[in-house]
GUMI-507136 format. One record per atom (N, C-alpha, C): residue in three letters; x, y, z. Coordinates in steps of 0.02 Angstrom, whole numbers, padded with zeros to 5 digits, always signed. Layout:
ALAXYZ ...
***
This chain:
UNK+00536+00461-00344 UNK+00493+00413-00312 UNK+00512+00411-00238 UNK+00453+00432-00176 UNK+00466+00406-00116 UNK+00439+00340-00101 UNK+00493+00303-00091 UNK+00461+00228-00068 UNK+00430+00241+00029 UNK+00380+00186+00056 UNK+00363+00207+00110 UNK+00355+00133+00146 UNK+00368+00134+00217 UNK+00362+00078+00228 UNK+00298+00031+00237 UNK+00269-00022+00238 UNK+00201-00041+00259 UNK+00159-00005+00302 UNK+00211+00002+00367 UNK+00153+00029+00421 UNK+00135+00131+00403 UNK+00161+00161+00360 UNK+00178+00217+00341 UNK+00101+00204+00296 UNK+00112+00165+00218 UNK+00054+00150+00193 UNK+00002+00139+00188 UNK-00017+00101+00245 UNK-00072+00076+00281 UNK-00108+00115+00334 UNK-00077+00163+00348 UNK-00092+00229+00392 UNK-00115+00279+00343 UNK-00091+00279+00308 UNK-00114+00335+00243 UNK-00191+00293+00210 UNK-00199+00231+00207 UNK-00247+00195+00174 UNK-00305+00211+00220 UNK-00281+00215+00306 UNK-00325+00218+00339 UNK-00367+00119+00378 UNK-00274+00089+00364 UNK-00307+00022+00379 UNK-00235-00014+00429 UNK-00247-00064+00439 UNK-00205-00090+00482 UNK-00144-00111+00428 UNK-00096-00134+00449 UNK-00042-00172+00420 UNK-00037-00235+00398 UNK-00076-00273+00443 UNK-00092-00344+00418 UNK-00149-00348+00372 UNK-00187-00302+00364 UNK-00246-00276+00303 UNK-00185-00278+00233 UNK-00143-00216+00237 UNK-00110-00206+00190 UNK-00070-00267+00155 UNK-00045-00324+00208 UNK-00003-00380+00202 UNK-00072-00437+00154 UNK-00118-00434+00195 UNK-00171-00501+00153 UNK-00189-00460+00056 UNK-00183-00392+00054 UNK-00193-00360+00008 UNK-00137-00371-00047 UNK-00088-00385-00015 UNK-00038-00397-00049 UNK-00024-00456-00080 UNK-00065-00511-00036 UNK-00055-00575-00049 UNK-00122-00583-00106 UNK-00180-00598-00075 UNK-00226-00585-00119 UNK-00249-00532-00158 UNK-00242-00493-00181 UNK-00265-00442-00199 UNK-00218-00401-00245 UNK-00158-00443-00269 UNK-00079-00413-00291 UNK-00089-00346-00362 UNK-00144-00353-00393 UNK-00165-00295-00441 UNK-00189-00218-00393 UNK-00197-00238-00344 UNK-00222-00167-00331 UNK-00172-00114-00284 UNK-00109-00121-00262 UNK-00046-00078-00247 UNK+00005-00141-00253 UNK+00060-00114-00318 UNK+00120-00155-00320 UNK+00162-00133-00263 UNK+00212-00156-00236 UNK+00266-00133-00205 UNK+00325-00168-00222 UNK+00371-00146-00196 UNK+00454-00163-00200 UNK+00468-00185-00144 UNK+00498-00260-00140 UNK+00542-00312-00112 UNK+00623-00298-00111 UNK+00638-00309-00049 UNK+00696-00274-00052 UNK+00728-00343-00002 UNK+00782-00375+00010 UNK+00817-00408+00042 UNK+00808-00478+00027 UNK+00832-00522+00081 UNK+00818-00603+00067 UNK+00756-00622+00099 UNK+00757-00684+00117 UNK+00679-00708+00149 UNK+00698-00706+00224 UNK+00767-00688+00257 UNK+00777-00692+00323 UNK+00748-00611+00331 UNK+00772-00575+00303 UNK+00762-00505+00300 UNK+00718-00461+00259 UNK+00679-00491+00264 UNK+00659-00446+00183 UNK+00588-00392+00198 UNK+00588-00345+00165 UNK+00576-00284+00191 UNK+00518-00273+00116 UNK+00472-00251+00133 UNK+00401-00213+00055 UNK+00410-00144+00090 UNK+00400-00112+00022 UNK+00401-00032+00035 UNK+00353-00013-00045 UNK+00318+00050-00024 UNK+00262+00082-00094 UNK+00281+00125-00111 UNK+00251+00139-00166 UNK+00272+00222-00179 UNK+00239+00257-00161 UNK+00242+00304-00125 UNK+00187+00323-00093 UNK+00137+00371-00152 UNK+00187+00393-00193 UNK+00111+00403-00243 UNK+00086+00386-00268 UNK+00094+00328-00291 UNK+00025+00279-00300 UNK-00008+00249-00240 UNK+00005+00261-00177 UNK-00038+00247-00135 UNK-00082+00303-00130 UNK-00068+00362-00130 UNK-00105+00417-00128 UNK-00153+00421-00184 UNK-00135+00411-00277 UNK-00184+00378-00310 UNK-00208+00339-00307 UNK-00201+00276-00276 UNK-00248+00215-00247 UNK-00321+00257-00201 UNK-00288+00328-00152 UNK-00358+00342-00122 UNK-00392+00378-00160 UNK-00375+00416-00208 UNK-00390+00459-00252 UNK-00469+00443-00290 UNK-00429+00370-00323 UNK-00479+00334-00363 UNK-00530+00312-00325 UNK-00515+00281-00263 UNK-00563+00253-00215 UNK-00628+00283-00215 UNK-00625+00360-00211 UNK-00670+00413-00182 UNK-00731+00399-00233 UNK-00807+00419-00205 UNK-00848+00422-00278 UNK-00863+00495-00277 UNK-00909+00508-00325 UNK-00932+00554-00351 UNK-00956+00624-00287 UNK-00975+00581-00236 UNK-01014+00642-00194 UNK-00949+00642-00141 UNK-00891+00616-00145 UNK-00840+00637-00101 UNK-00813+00582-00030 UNK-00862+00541-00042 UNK-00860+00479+00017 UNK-00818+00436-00033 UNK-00769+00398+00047 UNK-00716+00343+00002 UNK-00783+00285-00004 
***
């Protein structure tokens, strides 16, 4: 598993970081991530292959996300 950081993820999604952050808050079924530190420090990181299957699925039939 490569974990990746937000702004890493969100570049791959093709969206901003604070996109990725409200996604996380609302939206918590559609990319889990891993919490890592306390609340002074604390750090989200993805896997990046399920972010890469997150775009995967996205796509439809004729090739447009």
């Amino acid at each position: 598993m490569e974990l990746i950081k937000v702004k890493e993820a969100a570049a791959l999604l093709g969206i901003s970081a604070s996109t990725l952050y409200t996604w996380r808050w609302k939206y918590p079924e559609r990319l889990s991530c891993y919490v890592y530190g306390d609340k002074e420090a604390r750090g989200y990181h993805y896997d990046k292959a399920e972010v890469l299957a997150y775009i995967a699925g996205s796509k439809t039939k004729d090739g447009a996300a």
